[in-house]
C-alpha positions as CSV (number, residue, x, y, z in Angstrom):
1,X,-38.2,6.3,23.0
2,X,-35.6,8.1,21.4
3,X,-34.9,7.9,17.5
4,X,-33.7,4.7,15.9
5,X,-30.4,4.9,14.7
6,X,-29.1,2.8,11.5
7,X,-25.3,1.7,11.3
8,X,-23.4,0.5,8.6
9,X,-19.4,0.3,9.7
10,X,-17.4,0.9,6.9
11,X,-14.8,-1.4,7.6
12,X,-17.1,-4.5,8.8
13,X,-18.0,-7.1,6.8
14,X,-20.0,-6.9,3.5
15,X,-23.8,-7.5,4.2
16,X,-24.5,-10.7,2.3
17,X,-28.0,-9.2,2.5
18,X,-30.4,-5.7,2.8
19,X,-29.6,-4.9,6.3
20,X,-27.7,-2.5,8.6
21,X,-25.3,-4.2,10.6
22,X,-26.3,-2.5,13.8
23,X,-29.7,-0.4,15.2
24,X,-29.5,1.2,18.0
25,X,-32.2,2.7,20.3
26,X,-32.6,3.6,24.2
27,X,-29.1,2.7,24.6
28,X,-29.9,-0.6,22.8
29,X,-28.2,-1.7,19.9
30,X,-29.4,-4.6,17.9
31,X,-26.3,-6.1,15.9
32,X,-27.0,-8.2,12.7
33,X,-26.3,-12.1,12.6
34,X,-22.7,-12.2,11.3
35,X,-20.9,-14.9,8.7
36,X,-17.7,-16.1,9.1
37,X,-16.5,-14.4,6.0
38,X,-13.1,-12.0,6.1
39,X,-14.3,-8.1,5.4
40,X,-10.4,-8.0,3.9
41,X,-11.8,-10.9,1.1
42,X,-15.5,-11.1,1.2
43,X,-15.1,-13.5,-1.8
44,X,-12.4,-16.2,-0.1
45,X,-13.7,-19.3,0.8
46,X,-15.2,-19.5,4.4
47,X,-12.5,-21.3,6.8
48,X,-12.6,-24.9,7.7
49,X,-15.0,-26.2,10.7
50,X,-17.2,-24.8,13.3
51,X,-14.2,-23.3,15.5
52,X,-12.5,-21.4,13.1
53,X,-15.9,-20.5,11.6
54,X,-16.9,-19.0,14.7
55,X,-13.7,-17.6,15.3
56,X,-13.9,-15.3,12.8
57,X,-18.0,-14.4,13.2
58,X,-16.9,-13.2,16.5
59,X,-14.0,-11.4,14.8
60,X,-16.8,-9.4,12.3
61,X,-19.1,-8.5,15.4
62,X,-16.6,-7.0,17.4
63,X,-15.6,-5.2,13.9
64,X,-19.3,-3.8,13.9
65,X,-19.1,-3.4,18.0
66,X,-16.1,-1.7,17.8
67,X,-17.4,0.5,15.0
68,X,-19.9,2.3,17.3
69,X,-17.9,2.1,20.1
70,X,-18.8,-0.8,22.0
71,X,-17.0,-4.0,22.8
72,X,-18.0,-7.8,24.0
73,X,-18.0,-6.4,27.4
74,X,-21.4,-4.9,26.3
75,X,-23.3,-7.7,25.0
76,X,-25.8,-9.0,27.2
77,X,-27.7,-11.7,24.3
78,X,-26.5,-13.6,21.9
79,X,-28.2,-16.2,19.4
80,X,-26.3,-18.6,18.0
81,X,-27.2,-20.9,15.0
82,X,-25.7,-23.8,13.6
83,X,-26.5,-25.7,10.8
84,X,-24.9,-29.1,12.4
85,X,-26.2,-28.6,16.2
86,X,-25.8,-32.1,16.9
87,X,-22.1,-33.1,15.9
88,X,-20.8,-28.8,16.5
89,X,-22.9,-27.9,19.6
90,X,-19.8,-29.2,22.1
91,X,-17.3,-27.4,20.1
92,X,-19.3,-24.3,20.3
93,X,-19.9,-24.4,24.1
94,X,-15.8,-25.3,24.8
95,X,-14.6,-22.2,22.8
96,X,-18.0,-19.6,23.6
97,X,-16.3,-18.9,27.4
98,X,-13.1,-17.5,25.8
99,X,-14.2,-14.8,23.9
100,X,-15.8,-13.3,27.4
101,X,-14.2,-11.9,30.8
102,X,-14.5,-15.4,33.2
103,X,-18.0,-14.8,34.9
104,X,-19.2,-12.4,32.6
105,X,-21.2,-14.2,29.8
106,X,-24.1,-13.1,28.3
107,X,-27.3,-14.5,28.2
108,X,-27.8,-17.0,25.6
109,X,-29.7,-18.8,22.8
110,X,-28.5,-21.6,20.7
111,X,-30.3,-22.9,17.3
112,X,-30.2,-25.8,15.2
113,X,-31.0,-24.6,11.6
114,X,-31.6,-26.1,7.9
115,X,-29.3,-23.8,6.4
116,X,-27.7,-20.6,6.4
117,X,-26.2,-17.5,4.0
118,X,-22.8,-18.5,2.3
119,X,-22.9,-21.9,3.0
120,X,-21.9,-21.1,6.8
121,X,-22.0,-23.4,9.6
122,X,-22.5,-20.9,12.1
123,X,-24.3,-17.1,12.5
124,X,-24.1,-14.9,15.5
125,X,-26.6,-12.0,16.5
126,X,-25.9,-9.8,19.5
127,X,-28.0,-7.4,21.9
128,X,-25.5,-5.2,23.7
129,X,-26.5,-2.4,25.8
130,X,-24.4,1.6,25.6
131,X,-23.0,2.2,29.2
C-alpha cells in the first residue's frame, strides 16, 4: 500500500469542519462530503431548494476533483444525503444523470438524514479512482 496522501485545494471550498477535502491512496482518492456553499463567499446564504443546492455541491467536488487532477469521469461512488429524502429524493434522481456522460454513472448510495452542516439539504462524498 503506498503512502496516504492528504489534500487540501486551495481554491475549493472552506472546510466547515477538521478535514482534508481529498485522501488519496493506491490510486484511490477519498473526496470529503461537500455543502452547497460558494468557495468565492463561504459566508452567503446557501441557495434556494434541493436542485440548486445540489447544483453547486457538485460544483465544489469537481473544484476539489479538479484540484488533483481528476474529473467526474473518475468517480465510481457516490453517497448522497438529504435531510428531506421523502419530498427531494425525485428531484435528486431527475437532475443526478446530467452531471455524468449518458451510461456512465457511478455506483451509488442515497441517505435520508436528521440534519446536516450549514443548515444544508444536501451533502455529496465521492470515491474516484487515478487512471
Amino acid at each position: 500500500m503506498s503512502e496516504l496522501q492528504y489534500h487540501l485545494v486551495s481554491s475549493g471550498p472552506r472546510p466547515v469542519a477538521p478535514f482534508s477535502h481529498a485522501v488519496e491512496t493506491d490510486g484511490w482518492v477519498f473526496v470529503t462530503g461537500q455543502m452547497p456553499t460558494d468557495p468565492a463567499a463561504p459566508d452567503a446564504p446557501l441557495p434556494d431548494g434541493v436542485e440548486a443546492q445540489t447544483r453547486r455541491v457538485v460544483e465544489n467536488l469537481k473544484i476539489v476533483l479538479g484540484g488533483i487532477g481528476l474529473g467526474l469521469e473518475h468517480v465510481t461512488m457516490a453517497r448522497i444525503y438529504l435531510t428531506q429524502f421523502e419530498r427531494d429524493y425525485a428531484a435528486l434522481n431527475a437532475l443526478w444523470p446530467t452531471f455524468f456522460e449518458p451510461g456512465k454513472l457511478p455506483a451509488r448510495t442515497t441517505v435520508g438524514v436528521t440534519a446536516l452542516a450549514v443548515g444544508a439539504l444536501v451533502e455529496i462524498d465521492l470515491v474516484a479512482r487515478r487512471p
